[in-house]
Each structure stands twice: as C-alpha cells, then as structure tokens.
N, C-alpha and C positions, 0 to 999 in steps of 0.2 A: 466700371468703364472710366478710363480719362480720357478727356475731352480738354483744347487748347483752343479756348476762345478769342476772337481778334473783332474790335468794332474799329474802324474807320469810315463810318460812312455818314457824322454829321459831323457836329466842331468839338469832338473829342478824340483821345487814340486811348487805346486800350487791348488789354489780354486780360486773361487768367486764367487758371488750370483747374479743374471742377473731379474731383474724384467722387460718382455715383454712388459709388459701393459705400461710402462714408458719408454722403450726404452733405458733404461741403467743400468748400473752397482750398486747395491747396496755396495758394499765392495769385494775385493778380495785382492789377496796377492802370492805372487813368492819369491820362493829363488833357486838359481842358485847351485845348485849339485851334482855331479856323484855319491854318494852314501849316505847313510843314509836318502831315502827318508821313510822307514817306524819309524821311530824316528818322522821323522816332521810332517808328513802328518796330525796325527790328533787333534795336537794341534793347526795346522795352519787352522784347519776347523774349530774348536773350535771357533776361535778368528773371521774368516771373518762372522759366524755365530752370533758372537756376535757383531760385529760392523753394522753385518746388520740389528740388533734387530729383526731377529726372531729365532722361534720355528722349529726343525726339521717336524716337525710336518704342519707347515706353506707350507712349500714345497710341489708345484706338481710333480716334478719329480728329481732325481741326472742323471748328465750325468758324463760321462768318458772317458778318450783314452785308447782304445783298443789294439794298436800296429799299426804298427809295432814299434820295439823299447826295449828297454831292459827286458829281460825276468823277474829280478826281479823286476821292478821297476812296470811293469804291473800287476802283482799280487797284489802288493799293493796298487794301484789303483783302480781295479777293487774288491778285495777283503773287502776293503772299502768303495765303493759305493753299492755293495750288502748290506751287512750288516748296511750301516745307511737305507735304500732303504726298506730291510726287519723290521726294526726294526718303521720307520715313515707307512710303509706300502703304500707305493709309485713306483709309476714303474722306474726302474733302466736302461737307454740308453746309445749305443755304440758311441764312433765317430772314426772313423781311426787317426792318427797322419798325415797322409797322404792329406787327407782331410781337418783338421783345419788347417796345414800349406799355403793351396791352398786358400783358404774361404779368407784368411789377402790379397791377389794378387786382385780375380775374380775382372774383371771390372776398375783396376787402369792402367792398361796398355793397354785399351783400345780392339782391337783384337786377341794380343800377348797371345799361347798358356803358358798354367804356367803350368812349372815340379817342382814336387813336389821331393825332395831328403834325405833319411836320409842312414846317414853312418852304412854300415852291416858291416862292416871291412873286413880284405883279399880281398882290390882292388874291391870291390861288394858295391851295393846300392841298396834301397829299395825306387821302385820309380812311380810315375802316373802320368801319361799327362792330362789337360785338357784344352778345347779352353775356349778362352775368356770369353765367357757365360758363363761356368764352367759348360757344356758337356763333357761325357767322350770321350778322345781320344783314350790313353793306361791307359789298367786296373792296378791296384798296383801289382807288381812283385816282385822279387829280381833276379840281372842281372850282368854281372860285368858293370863296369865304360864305357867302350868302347864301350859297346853293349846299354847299355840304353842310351847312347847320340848319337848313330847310329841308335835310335828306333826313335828319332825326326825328321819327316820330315815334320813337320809344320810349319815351317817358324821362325826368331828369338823370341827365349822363353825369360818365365822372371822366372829365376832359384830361387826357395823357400827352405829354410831347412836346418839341420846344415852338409850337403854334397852338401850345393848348391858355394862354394867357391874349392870345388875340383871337380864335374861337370866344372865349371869354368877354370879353372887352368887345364885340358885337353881340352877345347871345340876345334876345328878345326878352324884353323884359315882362310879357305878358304871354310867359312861355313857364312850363316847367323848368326850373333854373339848376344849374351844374351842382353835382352832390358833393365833389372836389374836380379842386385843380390842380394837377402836378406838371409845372414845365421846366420839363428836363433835358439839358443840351444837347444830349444822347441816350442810348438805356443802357441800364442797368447791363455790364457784362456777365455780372453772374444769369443772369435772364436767360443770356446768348450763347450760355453755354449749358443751362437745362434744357432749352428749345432742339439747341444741336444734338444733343442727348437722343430727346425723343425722335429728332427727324429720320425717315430712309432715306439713306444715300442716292439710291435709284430716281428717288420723285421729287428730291430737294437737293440739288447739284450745287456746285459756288458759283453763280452762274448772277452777273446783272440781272435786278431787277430794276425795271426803268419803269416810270409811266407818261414819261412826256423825253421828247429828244431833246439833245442839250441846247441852250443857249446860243452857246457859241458854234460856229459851223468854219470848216474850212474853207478859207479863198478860193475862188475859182481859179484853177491854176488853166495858161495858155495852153495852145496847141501845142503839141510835141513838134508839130510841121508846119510852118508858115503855108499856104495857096502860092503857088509860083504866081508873079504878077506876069500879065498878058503884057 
C-alpha cells in the first residue's frame, strides 16, 4: 500500500510517502513552523511526490491529522488531503494528533501508560492516556493542567507531546514520576502515515477533530434591515 501522509496540525508542516509492502519510507520531509503552513504545504507535497517517483494517481489512499491542534493549521491539512484525495479518486483518512504522538512511545517503555499532551493554552491541555499496549485508558479531552495529571492513576507515564515538558514541570513530586519525556513540536509523520495505514476509511474520515471551539469567534454582523423608524 502507498499512503501520502500530510501533518499540519501543530507548529510544523510536513508529508511523506510510506510504502507498506516495504516497510519503509519512500521520501518525506518537515519544516518546523507556527505559521505559514498553507504557503508550504503544497509545494512540500510536490517535492516528496517527486522524490518518490510517483504519480498521484499511484496512491492507495492520503492520510492526515485531524486535531486536536491549531484550528488553521487543520484546515489546511485536511482541506488538502481532500482535495488531492478527490482529485486521484482515493479515499482520504483521519489520524488524531493525539494518537500519532502515542504510536512513537507504544511498547518502548515497556508497561508504562503514555500521555499523550498538546498545549490548548489558558493553563489547559488536550490530552489521552493509554496503557502500554496502546489500549485506551482516558479518552482525548481537554482539561486543565492539574486535572489531567490528577486523571493519571496508572502508575509512572511516559509523557509524549509539545505539552509534555509542562505536564512535567508540574508533575507531583510525591507521585510516581514520568519514566520519559519527549516534547515534540509535532509527531512523527512516519507515525501519520502507519496509523493511516491501519485506519478504515468508513469510521476514520479527514474530518476536524476539535475538542474545544475556537478562540476567536466572528463579529456579530448587523441586520440585513434596519426597523423602519415610527
């Protein structure tokens, strides 16, 4: 299977091209930052496309991260993987941010549950537990700080994510303590593209995932029609 993986959904952009059948990477590519990822996005497809000498067309399916994670940074991600998706005529899969940052842990720390953490800002985290296996423990939320490291009572975690160093930097010190810490400013797209792998199209669509509405909200725009004055 080849799979055309696309992360835009923290402060990094990114593809790669994942051939199954070989068990590795054909070409990919990252560049690290908080804005301007619909600038880069598709000329950086362009290129891992062409270093991996194929045809859109070639592809069995694009995967993508869904969120949680920056509200624009996901639209352009996913509004790019539709659209090559529609255009090759190939089915378009979801992956959480949540999830590919967990998938780089499952199984390196042997029993140790791994939380998964990205920064929601205002003291809050967007965040999911799972055991070792990578069963779920807690579902993805958003929680504050103190409350999602009070949701862990599975024994000492291995803290994933680019809020896994302020997870840290509160943990309890007369707690079971984090077995690692890896804060990463996004995950791993080879991750985002074995996850898409395994996903059904049918029950993991490219579809936002949100857990909290955005920030910003639009103006309240006037009436279309003034009250005639009496």
């Amino acid at each position: 299977m080849l799979i055309l993986a696309i992360d835009t959904a923290l402060e990094a952009c990114a593809a790669a091209v994942l051939d199954t059948d070989a068990g590795e990477l054909l070409a990919r590519e990252q560049l690290l930052m908080k804005r301007g990822h619909a600038e880069a996005l598709m000329p950086m497809i362009a290129r891992v496309m062409q270093s991996a000498n194929l045809a859109f067309t070639s592809l069995d399916r694009i995967a993508v991260t869904l969120g949680p994670g920056s509200f624009t940074g996901l639209r352009v991600g996913i509004s790019a993987a539709r659209g090559l998706a529609l255009a090759a005529k190939r089915p378009a899969v979801g992956v959480t941010t949540l999830s590919a940052y967990a998938a780089a842990i499952i199984g390196q720390s042997g029993t140790a549950p791994v939380i998964s953490a990205i920064d929601a800002r205002h003291d809050h985290v967007y965040f999911q537990i799972v055991a070792g296996d990578g069963s779920q423990l807690v579902q993805p939320a958003i929680a504050p700080i103190d409350e999602a490291i009070a949701t862990s009572q599975f024994g000492a975690p291995h803290l994933v994510g680019n809020a896994a160093n302020i997870l840290a930097d509160r943990w309890p010190k007369d707690g079971p303590q984090p077995v690692g810490v890896d804060a990463q400013p996004a995950p791993d797209i080879s991750w985002v593209a074995w996850l898409g792998a395994a996903a059904n199209p049918d029950t993991n669509p490219a579809r936002p995932f949100y857990l909290k509405a955005p920030d910003a909200k639009p103006a309240a725009q006037p009436p279309l029609v003034q009250a005639a004055s009496s």
